[in-house]
N, C-alpha and C positions, 0 to 999 in steps of 0.2 A: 480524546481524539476529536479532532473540529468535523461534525457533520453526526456525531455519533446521535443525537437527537434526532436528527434528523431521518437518518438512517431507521433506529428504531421504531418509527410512528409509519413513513413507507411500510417497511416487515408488517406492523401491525396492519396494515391494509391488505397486504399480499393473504395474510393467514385468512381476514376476513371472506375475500372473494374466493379463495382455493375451497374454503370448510364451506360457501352457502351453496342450499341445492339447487337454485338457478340462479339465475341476473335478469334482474327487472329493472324498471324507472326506477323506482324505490331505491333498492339496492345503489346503482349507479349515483343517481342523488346523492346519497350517503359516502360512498366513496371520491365522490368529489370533491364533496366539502371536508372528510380527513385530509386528504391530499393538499388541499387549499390551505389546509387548517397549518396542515405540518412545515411546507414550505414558507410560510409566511412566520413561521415561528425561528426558522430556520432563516429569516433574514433575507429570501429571495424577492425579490422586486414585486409590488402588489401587481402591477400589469400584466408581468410575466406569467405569476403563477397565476392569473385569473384567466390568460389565453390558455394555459395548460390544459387545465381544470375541463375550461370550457369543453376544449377539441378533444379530451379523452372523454368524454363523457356523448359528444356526437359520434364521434369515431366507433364508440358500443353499441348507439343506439342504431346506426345507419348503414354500419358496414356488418359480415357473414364472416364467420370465422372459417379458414381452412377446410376441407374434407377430413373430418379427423379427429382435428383438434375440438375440446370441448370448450364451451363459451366463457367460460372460468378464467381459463388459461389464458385465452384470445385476450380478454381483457386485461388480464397481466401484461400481456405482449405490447399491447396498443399504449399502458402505463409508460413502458420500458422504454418502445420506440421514442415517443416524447421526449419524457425524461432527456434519453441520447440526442436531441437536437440543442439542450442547452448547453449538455460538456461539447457539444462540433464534432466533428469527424476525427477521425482518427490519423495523423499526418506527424510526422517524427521528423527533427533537423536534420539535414544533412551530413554524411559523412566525408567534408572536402573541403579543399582552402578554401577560408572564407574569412570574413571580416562580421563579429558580430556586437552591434550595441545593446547596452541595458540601461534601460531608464524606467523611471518609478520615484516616488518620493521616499524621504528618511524612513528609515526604521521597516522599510519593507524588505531587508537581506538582498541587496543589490550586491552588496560585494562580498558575501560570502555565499551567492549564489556564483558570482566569476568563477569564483575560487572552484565551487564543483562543477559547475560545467568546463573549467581548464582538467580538471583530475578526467571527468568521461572523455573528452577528444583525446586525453594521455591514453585511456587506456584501449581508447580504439586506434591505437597509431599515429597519431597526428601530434606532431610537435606545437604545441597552445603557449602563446603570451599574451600577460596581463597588461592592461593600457591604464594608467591611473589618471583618470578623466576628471576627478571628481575634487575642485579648485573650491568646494567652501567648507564642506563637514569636516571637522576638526580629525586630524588621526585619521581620515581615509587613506594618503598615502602610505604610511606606514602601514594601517592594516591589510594592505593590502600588497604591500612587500612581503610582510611577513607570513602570508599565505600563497605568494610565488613561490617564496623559500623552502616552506614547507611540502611541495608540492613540487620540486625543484622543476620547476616551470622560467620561462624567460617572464622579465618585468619590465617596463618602461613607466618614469614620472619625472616630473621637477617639483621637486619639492620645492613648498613658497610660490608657484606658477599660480596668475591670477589670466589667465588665459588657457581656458579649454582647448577650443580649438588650435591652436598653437600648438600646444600639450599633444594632442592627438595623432596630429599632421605629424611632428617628431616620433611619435611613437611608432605610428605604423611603419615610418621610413626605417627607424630605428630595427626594426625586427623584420623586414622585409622577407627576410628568410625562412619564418614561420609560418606552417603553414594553416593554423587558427589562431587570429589576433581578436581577444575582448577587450571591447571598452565599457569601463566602470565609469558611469556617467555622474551628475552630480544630482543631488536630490533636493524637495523641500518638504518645511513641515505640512506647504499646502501645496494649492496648484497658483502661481502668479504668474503673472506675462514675462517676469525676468524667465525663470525657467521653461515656461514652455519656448522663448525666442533661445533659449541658449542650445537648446535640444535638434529645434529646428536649426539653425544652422549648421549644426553637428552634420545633422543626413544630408543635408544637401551637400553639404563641402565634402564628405568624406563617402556617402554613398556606401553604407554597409550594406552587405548582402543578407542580414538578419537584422531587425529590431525587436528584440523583446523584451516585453513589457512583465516586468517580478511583482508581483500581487502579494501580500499579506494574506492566507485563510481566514484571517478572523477582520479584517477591517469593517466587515459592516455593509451599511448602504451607499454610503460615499463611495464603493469603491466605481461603482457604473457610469456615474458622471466623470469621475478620474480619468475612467480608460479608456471614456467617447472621448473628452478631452483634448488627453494623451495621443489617440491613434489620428485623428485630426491632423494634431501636429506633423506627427514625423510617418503615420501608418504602418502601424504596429504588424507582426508578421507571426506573432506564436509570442505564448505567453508562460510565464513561472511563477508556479504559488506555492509560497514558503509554506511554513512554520502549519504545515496538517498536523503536526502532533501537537498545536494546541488544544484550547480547551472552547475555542469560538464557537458560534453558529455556521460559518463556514458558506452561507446564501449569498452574500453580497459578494462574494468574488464570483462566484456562478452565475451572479447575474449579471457581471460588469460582461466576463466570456462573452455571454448571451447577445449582451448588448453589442460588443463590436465585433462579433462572428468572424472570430479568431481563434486557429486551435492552441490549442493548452499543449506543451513540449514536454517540460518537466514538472514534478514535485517535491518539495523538498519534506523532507518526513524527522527531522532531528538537526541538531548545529554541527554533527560531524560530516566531513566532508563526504562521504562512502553514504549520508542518509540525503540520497536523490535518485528520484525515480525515473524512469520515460512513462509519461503518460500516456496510459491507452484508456481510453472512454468505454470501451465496453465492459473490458475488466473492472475499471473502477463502479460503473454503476451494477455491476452484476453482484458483487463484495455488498456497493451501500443497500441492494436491496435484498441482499439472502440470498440469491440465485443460485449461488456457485462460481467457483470460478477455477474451470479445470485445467487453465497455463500455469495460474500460480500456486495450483498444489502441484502441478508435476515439478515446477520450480524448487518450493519446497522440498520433497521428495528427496529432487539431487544433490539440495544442499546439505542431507545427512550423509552422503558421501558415500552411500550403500551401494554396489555396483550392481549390475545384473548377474554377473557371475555368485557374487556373496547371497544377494536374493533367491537366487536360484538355488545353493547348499544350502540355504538355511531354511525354503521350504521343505527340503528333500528330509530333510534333518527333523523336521517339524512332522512329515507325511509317515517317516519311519520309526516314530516314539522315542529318537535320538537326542531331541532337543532339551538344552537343559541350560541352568540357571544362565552359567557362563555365554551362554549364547545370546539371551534374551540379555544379559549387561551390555553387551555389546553391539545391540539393536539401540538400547535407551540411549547410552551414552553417549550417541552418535545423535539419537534424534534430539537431546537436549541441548544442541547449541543455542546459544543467545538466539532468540526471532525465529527459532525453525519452526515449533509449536503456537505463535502467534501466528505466521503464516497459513499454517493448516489451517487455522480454526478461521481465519478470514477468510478461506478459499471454499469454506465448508458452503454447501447450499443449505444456510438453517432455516427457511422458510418449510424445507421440502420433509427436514427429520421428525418423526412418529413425534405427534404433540406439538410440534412447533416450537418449542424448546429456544429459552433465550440463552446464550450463551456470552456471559460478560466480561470482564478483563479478571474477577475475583476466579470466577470458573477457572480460566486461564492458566494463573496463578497457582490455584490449589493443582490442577492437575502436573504443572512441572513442579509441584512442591514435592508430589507422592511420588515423580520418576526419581528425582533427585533423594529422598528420604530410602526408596529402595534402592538405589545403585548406594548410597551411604552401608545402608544394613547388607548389602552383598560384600562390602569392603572386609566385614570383618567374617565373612565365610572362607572356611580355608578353601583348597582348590579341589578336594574330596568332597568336599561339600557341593562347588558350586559345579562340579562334572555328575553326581548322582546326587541329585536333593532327598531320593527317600531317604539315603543314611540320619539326614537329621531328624533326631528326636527331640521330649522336651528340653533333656538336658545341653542339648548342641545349641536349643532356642535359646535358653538363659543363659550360657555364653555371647552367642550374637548379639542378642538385644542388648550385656552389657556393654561391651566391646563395640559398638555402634553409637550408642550412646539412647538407643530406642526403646520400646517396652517390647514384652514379649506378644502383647496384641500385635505389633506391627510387625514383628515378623512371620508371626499366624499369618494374617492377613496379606502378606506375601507370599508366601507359600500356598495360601487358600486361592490364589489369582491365579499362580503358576499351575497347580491343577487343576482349577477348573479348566482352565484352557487346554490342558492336556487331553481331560478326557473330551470336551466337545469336539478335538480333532480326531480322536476314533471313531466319534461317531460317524464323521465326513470322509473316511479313509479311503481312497479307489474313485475319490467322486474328482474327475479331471478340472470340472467346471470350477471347481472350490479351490482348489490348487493354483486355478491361474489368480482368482481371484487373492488368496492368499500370499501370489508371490507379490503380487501391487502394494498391501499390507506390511509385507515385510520392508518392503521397499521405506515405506512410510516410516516406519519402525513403527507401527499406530497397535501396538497387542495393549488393553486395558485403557487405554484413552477413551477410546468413545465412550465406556461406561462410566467413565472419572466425569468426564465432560456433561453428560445427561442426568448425571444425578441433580 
């Protein structure tokens, strides 16, 4: 994931300042030059990250932390605040007729970024068509049909049209009746005066009420000069950056942001249409730095589709020695959908867990390996089984584990989880405070993860 360097060496500073017993010159010195270190590794503008650097490090020296707060924390704070001036404030598009252009050069997902921001205005009610603007890259009209289509979204193009604005001007008349029209603009491999004049006369003649500028995660240094450029031109109004689930440094487009003090709208996190996000800047730097972040775990949460009612029977169930195998299948198997346990684990505040514990994608991995391995070995429990698990014995084990296809360790080891858990809730029984907290838990389906996770 682009930023994840980056991310990790931040955390490694959070832990440093959290664990010392005061903050000194010393100390702060040293946390500079991390910070310094990591951004500039990460691809961030040398300028940028040396004003950062600078200002967090007078900001410690000069300013009082809160009534309260210890000087530890302050200085995390003072990090954060920072940090949040590069991603911009927090400002989300529009939900209303509008007209919106995109531009950006080749290969930055110009037009498969149309494509998803047509699917988001779908599914906020707004009828969106596509404007195929984009008169030089080979196949843009068509691919860009072919994701109206999919999308069954309205489209407008000429195919063969060696005239943009032409092209434009028809399209928007052409769909007048829509009430979000994008234009997919034309791109290059670099920045020349043909494009930026072809760009510029787009906004003028057509006057859209958005111009956003699609950024590349991984392009680099280039991408700052680009987007001073670019906003020059036509004055860019909110920005989209593809392809976060590469593998880039992910700095150069934080710093282009920075540069033309433009907010960031969306993200795009994968090539399917459904992987784009609304960027919110505090969420995101709360996630890159271990913070926490507790919108997208309750997110999370809902998307295992556990209701509060269900939550609520299944602590009662849990409180009165009730609970049983079939119960806890149907806690996992809910929280095992695709991305529901990546999302936890990104929501997680790991800076803050006992040790400070990295938690990687393998962690990840392993831990939906073992939900999945035990919702396997409960498939071949008959339903006596999985309503009273004492009944099983060895000989019920060595059926399972054949029948599952697992060893009899593993079904030990399942059933050693299931009781442990059992009895630590007698020990908690009558305790209210634990119950509510438990019902949040069940919510999560989170029984046996944290310790999969921390190992």
């Amino acid at each position: 994931m682009v930023l994840d360097n980056l991310a990790s060496s931040l955390r490694d500073t959070i832990r440093k300042i959290s664990r010392s017993g005061y903050v000194d010159k010393e100390l702060l010195d040293e946390v500079s030059r991390d910070i310094q270190r990591a951004l500039l590794k990460a691809d961030v503008n040398v300028k940028l990250a040396l004003n950062l650097t600078n200002t967090v490090r007078q900001r410690a020296l000069e300013e009082k932390p809160p009534a309260g707060m210890p000087q530890q924390d302050f200085v995390v704070k003072i990090i954060y605040d920072e940090l949040l001036k590069i991603l911009g404030t927090e400002s989300g598009i529009s939900l209303k007729p509008q007209v919106i252009m995109l531009v950006g050069l080749y290969g930055q997902g110009k037009t498969t970024s149309a494509g998803k921001l047509a699917k988001f205005f779908t599914k906020k009610g707004l009828n969106t068509g596509l404007i195929a603007a984009d008169i030089h890259r080979p196949a843009a009209y068509e691919q860009l049909q072919h994701i109206a289509q999919q999308l069954n979204v309205k489209f407008y193009g000429e195919k063969g049209s060696r005239d943009a604005l032409s092209t434009t001007k028809n399209g928007l008349k052409s769909l007048s009746d829509t009430a979000v029209r994008i234009i997919d603009t034309s791109g290059r491999d670099s920045l020349d005066a043909g494009l930026v004049r072809e760009i510029s006369d787009l906004k003028k003649h057509v006057q859209p009420d958005e111009v956003l500028l699609v950024m590349d995660a991984t392009i680099g240094q280039q991408a700052g000069p680009q987007a001073k450029t670019l906003n020059e031109a036509v004055g860019i109004t909110g920005v989209i950056i593809t392809k976060m689930d590469g593998t880039g440094k992910g700095g150069g487009v934080l710093s282009a942001v920075a540069e033309i003090n433009t907010p960031v709208y969306f993200i795009g996190t994968g090539e399917h249409m459904d992987d784009f996000e609304i960027f919110n800047p505090k969420k995101f730097l709360s996630r890159l730095l271990g913070l926490g972040d507790l919108e997208s775990l309750m997110e999370a949460f809902k998307e295992t589709n556990i209701t509060e009612q269900e939550a609520e029977e299944s602590v009662n169930k849990l409180m009165s020695g009730k609970f049983n195998l079939k119960d806890m299948y149907d806690v996992w198997e809910k929280f095992s959908q695709p991305g529901i346990l990546q999302k936890l684990v990104d929501s997680l505040p790991l800076s803050k867990l006992p040790g400070g514990p990295k938690i990687n994608q393998a962690d990840v991995e392993n831990a939906g390996n073992k939900l999945y391995n035990y919702r396997v070995i409960m498939d071949s429990m008959t339903f006596s089984e999985l309503e009273d698990p004492e009944i099983i014995n060895s000989k019920r084990i060595a059926r399972v584990a054949r029948g599952s296809g697992k060893t009899e360790a593993d079904v030990r080891n399942l059933l050693k989880e299931y009781k442990g858990m059992k009895n630590n809730l007698k020990l908690m029984k009558g305790n209210r405070g634990f119950k509510k907290m438990l019902r949040s838990q069940m919510k999560a389906g989170n029984f046996g993860l944290e310790e999969e996770l921390m190992k």
